[in-house]
DRENZALUM-667992 format. One record per residue (C-alpha): residue in one letter; x, y, z; residue number from 1. Coordinates in Angstrom, 2 decimals, decimal comma, always signed. Last residue first. Layout:
! residues N
<site><residu>A</residu><u>X</u><v>Y</v><w>Z</w><num>NUM</num></site>
...
***
This chain:
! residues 240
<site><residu>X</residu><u>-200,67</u><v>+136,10</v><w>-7,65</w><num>240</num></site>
<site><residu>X</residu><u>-196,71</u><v>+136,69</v><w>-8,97</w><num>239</num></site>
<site><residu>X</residu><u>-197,81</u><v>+138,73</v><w>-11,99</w><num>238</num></site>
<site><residu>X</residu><u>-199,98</u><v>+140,93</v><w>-9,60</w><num>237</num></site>
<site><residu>X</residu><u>-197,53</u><v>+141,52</v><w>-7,23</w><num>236</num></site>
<site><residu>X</residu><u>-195,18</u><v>+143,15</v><w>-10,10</w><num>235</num></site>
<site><residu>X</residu><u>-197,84</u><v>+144,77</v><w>-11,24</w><num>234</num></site>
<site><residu>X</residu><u>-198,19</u><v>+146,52</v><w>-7,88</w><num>233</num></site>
<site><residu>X</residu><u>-194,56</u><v>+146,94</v><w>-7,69</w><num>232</num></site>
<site><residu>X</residu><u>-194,45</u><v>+148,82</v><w>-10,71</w><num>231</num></site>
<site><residu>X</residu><u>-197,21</u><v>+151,10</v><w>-10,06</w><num>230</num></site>
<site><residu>X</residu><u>-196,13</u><v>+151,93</v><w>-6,51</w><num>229</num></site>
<site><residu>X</residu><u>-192,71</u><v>+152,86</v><w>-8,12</w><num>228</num></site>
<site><residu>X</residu><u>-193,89</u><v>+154,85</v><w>-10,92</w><num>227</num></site>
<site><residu>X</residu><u>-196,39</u><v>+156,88</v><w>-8,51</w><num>226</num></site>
<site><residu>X</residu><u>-193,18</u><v>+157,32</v><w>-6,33</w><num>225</num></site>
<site><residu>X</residu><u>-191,33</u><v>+158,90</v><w>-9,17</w><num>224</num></site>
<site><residu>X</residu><u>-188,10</u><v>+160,01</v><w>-7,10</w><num>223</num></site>
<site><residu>X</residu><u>-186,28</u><v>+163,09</v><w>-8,26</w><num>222</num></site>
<site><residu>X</residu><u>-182,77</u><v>+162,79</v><w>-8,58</w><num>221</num></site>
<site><residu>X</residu><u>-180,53</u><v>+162,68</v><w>-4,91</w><num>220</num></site>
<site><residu>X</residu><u>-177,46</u><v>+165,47</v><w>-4,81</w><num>219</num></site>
<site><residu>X</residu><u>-174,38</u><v>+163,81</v><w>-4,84</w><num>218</num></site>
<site><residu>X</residu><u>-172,11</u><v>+162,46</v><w>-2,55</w><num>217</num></site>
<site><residu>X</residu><u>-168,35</u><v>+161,79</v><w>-4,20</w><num>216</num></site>
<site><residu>X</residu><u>-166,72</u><v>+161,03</v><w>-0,93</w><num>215</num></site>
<site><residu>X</residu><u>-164,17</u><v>+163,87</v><w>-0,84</w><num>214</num></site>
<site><residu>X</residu><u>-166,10</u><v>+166,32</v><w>-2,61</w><num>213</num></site>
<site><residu>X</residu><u>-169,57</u><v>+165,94</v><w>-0,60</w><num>212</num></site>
<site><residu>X</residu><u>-167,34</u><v>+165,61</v><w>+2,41</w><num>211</num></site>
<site><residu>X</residu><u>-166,23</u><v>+169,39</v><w>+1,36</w><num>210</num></site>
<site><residu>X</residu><u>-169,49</u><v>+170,55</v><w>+0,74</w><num>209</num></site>
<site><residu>X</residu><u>-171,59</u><v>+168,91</v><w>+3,65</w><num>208</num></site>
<site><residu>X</residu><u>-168,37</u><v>+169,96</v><w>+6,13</w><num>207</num></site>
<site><residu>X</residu><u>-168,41</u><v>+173,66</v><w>+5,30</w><num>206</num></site>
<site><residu>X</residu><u>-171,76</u><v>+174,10</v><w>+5,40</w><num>205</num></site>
<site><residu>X</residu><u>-172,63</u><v>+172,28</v><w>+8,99</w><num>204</num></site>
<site><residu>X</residu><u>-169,53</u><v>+174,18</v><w>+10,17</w><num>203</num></site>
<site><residu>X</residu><u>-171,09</u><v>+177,75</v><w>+9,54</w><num>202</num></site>
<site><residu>X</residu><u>-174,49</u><v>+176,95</v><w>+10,38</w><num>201</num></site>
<site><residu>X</residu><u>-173,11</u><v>+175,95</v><w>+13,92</w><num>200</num></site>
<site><residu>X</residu><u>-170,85</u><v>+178,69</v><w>+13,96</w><num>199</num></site>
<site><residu>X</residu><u>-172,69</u><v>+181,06</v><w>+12,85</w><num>198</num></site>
<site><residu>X</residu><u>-175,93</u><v>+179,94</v><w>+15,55</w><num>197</num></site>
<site><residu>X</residu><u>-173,00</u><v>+179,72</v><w>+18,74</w><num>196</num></site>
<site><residu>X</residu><u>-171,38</u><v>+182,98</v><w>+17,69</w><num>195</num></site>
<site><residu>X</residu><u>-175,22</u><v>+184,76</v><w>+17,70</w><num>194</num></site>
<site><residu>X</residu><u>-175,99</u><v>+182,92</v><w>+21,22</w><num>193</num></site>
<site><residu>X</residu><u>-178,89</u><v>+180,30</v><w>+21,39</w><num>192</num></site>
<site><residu>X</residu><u>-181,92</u><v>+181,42</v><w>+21,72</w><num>191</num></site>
<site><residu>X</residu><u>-183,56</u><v>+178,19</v><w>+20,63</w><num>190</num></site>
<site><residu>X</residu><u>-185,09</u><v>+179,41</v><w>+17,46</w><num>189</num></site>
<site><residu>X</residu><u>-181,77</u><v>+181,12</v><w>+17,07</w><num>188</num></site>
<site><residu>X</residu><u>-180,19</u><v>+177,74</v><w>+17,03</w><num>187</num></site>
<site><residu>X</residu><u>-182,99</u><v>+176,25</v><w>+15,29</w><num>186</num></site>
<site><residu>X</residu><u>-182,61</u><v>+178,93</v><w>+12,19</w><num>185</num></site>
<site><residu>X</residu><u>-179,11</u><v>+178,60</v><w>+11,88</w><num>184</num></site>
<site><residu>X</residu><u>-179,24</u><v>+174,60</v><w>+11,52</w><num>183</num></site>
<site><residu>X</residu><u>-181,70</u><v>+175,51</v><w>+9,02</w><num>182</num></site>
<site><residu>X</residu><u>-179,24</u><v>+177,90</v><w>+6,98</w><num>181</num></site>
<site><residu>X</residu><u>-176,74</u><v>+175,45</v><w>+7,38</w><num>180</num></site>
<site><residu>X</residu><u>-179,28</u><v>+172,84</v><w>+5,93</w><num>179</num></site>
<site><residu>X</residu><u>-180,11</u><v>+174,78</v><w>+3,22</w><num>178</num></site>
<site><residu>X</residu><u>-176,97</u><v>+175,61</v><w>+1,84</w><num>177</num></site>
<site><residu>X</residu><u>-175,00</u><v>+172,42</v><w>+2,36</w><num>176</num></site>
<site><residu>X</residu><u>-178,45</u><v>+171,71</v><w>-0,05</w><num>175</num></site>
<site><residu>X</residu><u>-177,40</u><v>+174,45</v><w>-2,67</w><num>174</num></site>
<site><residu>X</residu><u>-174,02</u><v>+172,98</v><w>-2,67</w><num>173</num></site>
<site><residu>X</residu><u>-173,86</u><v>+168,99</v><w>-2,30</w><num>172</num></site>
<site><residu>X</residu><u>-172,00</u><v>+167,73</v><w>-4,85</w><num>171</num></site>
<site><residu>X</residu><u>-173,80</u><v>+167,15</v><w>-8,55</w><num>170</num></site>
<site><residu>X</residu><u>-176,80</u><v>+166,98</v><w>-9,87</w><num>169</num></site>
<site><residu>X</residu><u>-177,95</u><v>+169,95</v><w>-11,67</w><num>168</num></site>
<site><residu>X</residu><u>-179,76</u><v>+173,02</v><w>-10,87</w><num>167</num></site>
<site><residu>X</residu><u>-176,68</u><v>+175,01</v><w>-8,50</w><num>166</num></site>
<site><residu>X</residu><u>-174,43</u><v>+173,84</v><w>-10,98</w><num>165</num></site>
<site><residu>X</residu><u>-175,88</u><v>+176,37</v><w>-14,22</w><num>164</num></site>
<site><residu>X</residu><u>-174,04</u><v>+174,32</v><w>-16,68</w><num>163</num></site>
<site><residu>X</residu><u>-171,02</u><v>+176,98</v><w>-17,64</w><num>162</num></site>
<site><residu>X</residu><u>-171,13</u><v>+179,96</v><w>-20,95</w><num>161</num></site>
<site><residu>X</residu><u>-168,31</u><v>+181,85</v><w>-18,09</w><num>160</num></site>
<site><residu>X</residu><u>-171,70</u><v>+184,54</v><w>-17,83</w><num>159</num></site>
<site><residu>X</residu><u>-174,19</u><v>+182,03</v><w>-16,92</w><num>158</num></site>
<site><residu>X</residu><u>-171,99</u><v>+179,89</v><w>-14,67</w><num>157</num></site>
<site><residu>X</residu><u>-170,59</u><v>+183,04</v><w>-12,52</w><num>156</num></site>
<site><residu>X</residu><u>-173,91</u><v>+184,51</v><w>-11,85</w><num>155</num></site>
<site><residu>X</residu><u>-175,36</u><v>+181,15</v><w>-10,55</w><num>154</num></site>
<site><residu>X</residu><u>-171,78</u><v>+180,93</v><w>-8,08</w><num>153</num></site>
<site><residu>X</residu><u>-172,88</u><v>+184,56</v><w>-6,91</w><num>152</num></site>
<site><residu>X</residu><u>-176,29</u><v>+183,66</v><w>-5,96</w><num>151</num></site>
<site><residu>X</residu><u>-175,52</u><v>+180,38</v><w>-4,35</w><num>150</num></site>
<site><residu>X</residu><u>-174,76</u><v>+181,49</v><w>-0,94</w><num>149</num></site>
<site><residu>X</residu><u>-176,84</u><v>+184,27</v><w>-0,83</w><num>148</num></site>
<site><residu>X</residu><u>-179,81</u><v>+182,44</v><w>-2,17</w><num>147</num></site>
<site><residu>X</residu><u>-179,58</u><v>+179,79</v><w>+0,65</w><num>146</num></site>
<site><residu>X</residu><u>-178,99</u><v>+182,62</v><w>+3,18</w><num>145</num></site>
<site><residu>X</residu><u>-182,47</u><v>+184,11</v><w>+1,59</w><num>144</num></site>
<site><residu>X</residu><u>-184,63</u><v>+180,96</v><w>+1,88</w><num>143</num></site>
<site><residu>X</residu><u>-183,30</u><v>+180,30</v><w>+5,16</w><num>142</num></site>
<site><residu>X</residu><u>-184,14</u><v>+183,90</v><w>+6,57</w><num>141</num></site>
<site><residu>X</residu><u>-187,89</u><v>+183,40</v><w>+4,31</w><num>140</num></site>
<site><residu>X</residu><u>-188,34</u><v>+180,18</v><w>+6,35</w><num>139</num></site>
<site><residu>X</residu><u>-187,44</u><v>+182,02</v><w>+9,73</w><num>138</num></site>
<site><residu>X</residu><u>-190,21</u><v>+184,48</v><w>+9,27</w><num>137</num></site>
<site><residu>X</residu><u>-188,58</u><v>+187,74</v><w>+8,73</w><num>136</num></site>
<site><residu>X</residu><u>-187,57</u><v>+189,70</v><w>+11,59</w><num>135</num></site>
<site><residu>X</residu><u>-184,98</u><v>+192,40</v><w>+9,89</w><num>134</num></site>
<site><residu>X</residu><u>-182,17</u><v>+191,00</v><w>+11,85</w><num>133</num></site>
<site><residu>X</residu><u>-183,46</u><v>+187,73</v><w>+11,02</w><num>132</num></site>
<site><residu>X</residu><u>-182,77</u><v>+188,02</v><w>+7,54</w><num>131</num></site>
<site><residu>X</residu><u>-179,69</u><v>+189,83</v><w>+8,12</w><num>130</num></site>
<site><residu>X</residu><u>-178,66</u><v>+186,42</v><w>+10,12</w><num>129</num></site>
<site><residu>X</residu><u>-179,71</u><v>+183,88</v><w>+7,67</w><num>128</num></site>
<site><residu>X</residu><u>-177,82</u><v>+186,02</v><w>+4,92</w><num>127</num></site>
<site><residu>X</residu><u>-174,53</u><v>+186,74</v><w>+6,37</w><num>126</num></site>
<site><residu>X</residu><u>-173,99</u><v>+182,65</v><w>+7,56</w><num>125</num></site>
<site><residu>X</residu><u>-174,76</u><v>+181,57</v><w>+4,00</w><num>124</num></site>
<site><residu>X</residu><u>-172,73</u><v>+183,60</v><w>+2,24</w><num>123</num></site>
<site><residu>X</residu><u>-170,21</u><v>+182,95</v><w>+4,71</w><num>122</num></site>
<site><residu>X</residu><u>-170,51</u><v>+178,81</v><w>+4,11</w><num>121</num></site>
<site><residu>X</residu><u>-170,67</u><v>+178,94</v><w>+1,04</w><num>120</num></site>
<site><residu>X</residu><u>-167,55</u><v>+181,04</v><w>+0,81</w><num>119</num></site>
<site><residu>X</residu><u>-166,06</u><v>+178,32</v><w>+3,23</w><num>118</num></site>
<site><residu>X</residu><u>-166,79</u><v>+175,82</v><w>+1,31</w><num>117</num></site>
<site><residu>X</residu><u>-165,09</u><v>+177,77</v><w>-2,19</w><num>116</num></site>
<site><residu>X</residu><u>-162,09</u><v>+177,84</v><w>+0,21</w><num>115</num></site>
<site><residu>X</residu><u>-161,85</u><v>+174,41</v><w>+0,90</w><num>114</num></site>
<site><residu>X</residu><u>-162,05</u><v>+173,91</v><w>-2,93</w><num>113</num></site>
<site><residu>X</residu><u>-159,57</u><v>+176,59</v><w>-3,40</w><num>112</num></site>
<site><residu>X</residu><u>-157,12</u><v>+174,90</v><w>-1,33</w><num>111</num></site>
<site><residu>X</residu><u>-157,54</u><v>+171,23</v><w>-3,05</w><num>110</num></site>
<site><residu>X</residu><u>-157,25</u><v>+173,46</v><w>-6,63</w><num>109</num></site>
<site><residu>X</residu><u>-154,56</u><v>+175,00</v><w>-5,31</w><num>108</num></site>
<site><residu>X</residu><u>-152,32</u><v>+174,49</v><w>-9,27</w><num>107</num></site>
<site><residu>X</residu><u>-154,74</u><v>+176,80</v><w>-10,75</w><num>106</num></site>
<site><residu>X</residu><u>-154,36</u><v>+179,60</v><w>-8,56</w><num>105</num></site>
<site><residu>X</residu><u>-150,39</u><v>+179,42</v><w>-8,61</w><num>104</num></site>
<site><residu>X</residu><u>-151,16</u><v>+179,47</v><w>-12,73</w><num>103</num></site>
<site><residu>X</residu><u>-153,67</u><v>+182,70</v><w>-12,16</w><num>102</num></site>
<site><residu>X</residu><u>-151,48</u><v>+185,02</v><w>-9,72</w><num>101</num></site>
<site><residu>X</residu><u>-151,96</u><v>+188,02</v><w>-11,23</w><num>100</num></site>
<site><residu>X</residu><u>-155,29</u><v>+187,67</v><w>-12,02</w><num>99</num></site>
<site><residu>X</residu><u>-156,55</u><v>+186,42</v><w>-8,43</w><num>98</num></site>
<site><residu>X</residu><u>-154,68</u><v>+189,09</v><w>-6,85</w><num>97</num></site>
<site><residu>X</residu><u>-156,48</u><v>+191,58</v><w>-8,70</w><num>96</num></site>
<site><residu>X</residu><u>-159,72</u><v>+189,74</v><w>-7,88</w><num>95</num></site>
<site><residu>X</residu><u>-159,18</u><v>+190,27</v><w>-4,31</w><num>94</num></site>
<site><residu>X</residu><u>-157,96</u><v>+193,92</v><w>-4,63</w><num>93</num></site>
<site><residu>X</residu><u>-161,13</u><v>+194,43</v><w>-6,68</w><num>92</num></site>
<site><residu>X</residu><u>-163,39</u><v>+192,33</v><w>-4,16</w><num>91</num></site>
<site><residu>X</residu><u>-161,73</u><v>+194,95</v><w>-0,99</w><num>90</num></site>
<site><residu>X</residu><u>-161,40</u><v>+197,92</v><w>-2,85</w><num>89</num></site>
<site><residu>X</residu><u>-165,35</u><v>+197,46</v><w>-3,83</w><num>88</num></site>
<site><residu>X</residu><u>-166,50</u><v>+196,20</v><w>-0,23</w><num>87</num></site>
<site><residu>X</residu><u>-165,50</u><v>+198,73</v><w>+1,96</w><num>86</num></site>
<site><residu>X</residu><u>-167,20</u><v>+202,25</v><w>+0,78</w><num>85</num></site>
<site><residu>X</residu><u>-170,30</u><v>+200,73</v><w>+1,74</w><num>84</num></site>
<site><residu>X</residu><u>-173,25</u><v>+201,66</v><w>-0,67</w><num>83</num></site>
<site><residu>X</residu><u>-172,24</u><v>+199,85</v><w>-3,36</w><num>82</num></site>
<site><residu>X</residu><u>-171,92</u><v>+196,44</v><w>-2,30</w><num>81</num></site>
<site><residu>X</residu><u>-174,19</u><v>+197,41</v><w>+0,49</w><num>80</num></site>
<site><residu>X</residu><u>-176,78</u><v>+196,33</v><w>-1,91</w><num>79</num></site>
<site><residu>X</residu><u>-179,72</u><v>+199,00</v><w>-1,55</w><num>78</num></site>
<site><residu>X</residu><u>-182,42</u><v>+197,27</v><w>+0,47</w><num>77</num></site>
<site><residu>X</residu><u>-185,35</u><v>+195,37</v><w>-0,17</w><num>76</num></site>
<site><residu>X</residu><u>-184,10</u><v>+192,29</v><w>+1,45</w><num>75</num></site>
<site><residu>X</residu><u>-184,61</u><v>+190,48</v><w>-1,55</w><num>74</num></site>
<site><residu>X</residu><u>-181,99</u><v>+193,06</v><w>-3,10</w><num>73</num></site>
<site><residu>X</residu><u>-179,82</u><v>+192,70</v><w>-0,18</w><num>72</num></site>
<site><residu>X</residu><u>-179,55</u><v>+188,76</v><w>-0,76</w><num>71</num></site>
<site><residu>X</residu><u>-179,05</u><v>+189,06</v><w>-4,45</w><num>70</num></site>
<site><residu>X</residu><u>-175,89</u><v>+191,93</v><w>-3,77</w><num>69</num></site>
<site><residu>X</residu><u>-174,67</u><v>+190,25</v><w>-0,96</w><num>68</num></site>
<site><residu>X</residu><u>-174,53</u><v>+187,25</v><w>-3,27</w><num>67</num></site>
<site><residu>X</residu><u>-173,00</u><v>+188,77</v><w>-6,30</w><num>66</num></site>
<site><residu>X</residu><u>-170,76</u><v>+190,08</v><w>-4,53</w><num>65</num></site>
<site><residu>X</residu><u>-167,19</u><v>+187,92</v><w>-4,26</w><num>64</num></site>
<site><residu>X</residu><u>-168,43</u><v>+186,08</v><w>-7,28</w><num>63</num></site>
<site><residu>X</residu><u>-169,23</u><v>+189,07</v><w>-9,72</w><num>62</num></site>
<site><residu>X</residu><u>-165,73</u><v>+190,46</v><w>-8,52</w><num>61</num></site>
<site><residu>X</residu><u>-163,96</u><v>+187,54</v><w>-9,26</w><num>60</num></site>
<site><residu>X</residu><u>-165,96</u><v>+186,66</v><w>-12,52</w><num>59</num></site>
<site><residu>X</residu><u>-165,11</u><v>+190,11</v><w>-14,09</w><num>58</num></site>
<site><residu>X</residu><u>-161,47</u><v>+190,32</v><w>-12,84</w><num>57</num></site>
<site><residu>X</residu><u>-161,38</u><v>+187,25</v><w>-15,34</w><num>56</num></site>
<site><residu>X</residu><u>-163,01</u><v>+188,05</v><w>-18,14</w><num>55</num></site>
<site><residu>X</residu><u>-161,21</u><v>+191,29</v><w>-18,19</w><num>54</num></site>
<site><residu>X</residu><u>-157,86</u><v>+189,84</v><w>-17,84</w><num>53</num></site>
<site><residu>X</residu><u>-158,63</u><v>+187,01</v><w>-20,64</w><num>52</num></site>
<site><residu>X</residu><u>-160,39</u><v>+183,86</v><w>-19,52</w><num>51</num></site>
<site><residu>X</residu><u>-158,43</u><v>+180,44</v><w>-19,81</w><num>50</num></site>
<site><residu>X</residu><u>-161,78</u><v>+178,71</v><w>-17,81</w><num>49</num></site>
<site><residu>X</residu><u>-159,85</u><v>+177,18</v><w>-14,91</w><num>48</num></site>
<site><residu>X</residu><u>-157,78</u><v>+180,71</v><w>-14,59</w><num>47</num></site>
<site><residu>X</residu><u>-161,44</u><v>+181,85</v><w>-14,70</w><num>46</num></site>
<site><residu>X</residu><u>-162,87</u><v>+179,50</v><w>-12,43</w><num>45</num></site>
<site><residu>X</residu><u>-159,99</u><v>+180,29</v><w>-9,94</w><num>44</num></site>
<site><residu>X</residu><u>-160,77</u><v>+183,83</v><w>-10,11</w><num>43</num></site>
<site><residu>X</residu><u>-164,30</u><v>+183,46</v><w>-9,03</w><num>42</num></site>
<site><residu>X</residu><u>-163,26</u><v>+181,62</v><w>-6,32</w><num>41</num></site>
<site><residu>X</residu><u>-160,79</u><v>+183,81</v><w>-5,26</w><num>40</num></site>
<site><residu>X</residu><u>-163,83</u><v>+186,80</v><w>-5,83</w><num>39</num></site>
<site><residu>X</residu><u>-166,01</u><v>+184,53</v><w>-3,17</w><num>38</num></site>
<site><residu>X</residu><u>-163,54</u><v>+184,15</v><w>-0,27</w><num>37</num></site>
<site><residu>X</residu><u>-163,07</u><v>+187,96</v><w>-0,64</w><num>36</num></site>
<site><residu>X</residu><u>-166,50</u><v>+188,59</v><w>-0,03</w><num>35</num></site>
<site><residu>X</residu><u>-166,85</u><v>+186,01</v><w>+2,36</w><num>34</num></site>
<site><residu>X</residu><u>-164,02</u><v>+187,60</v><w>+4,34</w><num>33</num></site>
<site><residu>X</residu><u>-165,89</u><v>+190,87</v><w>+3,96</w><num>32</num></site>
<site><residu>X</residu><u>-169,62</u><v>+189,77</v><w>+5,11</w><num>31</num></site>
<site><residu>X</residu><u>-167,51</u><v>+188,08</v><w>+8,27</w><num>30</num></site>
<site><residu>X</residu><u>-165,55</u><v>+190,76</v><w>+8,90</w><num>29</num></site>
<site><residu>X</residu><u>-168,43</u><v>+193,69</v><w>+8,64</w><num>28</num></site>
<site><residu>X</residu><u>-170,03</u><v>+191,92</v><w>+11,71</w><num>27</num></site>
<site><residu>X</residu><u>-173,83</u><v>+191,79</v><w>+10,85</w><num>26</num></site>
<site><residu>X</residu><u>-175,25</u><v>+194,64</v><w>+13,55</w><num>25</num></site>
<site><residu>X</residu><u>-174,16</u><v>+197,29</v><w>+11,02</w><num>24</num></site>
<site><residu>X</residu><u>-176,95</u><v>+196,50</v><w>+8,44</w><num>23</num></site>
<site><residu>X</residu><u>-179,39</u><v>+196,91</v><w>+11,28</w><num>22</num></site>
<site><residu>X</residu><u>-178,74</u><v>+199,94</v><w>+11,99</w><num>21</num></site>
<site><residu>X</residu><u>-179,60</u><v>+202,01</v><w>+8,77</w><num>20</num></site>
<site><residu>X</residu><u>-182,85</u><v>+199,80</v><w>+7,82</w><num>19</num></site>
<site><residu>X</residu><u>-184,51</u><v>+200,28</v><w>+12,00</w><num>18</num></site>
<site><residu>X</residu><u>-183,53</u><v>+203,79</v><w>+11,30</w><num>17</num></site>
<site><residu>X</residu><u>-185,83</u><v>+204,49</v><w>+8,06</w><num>16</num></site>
<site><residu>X</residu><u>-188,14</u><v>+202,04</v><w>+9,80</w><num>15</num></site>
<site><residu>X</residu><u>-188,86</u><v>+204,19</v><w>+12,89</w><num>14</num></site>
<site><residu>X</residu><u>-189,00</u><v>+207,30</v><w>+10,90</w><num>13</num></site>
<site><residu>X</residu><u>-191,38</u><v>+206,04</v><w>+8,79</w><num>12</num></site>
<site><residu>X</residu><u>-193,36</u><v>+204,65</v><w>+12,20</w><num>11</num></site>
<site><residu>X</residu><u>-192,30</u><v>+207,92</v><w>+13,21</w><num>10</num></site>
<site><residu>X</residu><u>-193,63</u><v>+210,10</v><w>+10,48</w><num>9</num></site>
<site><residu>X</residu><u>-197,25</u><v>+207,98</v><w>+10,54</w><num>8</num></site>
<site><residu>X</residu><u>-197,87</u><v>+208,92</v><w>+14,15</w><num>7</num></site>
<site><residu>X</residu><u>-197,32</u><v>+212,31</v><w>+13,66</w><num>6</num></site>
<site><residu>X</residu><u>-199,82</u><v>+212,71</v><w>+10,70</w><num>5</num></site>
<site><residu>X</residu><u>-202,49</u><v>+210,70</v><w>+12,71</w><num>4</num></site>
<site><residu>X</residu><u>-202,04</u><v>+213,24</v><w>+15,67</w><num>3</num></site>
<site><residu>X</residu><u>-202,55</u><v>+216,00</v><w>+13,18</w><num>2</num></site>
<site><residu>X</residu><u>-205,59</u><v>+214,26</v><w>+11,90</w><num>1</num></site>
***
């Protein structure tokens, strides 16, 4: 029983340190430059919006954390958000500068849409990886950078009164998502270097959004292959 007893306190033990390091193997850059990435976005909408200060600080900082925050939370953890003593200076001095500077905000849109990509693109980046730090099956990693990267926009379109983007058709965001995260999960799949898998998932966001906005691409609507088979069928019948 005794030996039971021990074995039990350092499997806990085990997994109480397992849940403090592996947090600090993700590069505190990269979760803070998306982080800041996010609350400009966030700002931008508001200054798009006409949002009073509160509104708009509100959105920035709900953007810039929103998906650490969603992505810790299906990680089972306590969002670093709060538990870090980096990320709420950093998102508040973010959004700050967001207010202050709303019409020069409103006149990047181009920047701001390259940025907004690139916040994807982190999001997406943060989550695959702590996923995998924490070896979950690669399919729950993607599913959990795609909700990182689209948790914080989600947020921001409830509470600004918007259509929810991430479930309507429109540029690729959600599916940049995905298929970063993927790329992610074949690199490390492939033991492939950690810079070579960010980068590659990295990139493959970046590019799907922002050739999404140059070209128009949009998502594809649902096909109704029973409709289709039905149709030509008739149609074959009517030219017997």
């Amino acid at each position: 029983m005794q030996l039971t007893g021990d074995l039990e306190c350092l499997a806990t033990a085990a997994i109480s340190h397992a849940a403090v390091i592996h947090p600090l193997q993700v590069p505190l850059w990269i979760d803070l430059t998306a982080v800041v990435a996010g609350a400009l976005v966030g700002a931008s909408v508001a200054a798009r919006q006409q949002l009073d200060a509160f509104g708009a600080l509100l959105l920035a900082v709900i953007m810039g954390l929103g998906g650490g925050i969603v992505r810790d939370l299906l990680l089972g953890l306590r969002p670093v958000a709060v538990t870090s003593r980096f990320y709420l200076p950093t998102v508040a001095a973010a959004a700050l500068a967001g207010f202050l500077f709303a019409s020069l905000v409103r006149r990047l849109e181009r920047a701001f849409a390259i940025l907004d990509a690139m916040s994807v693109g982190l999001f997406t980046v943060v989550g695959v990886e702590k996923a995998l730090l924490y070896d979950l099956p690669y399919m729950s990693a993607i599913f959990i950078g795609v909700a990182a990267a689209v948790g914080g926009g989600l947020l921001v379109d409830l509470i600004a009164g918007r259509p929810v983007e991430v479930i309507r058709r429109g540029p690729w965001n959600a599916t940049a998502a995905l298929v970063g995260a993927s790329g992610y999960v074949v690199a490390a799949a492939a033991d492939a270097p950690t810079g070579v898998r960010q980068a590659i998932a990295f990139v493959l966001v970046v590019m799907m959004r922002l050739a999404a906005l140059r070209w128009g691409l949009r998502t594809p609507l649902p096909a109704d292959v029973g409709q289709k088979i039905t149709s030509r069928r008739a149609q074959g019948d009517e030219d017997s």
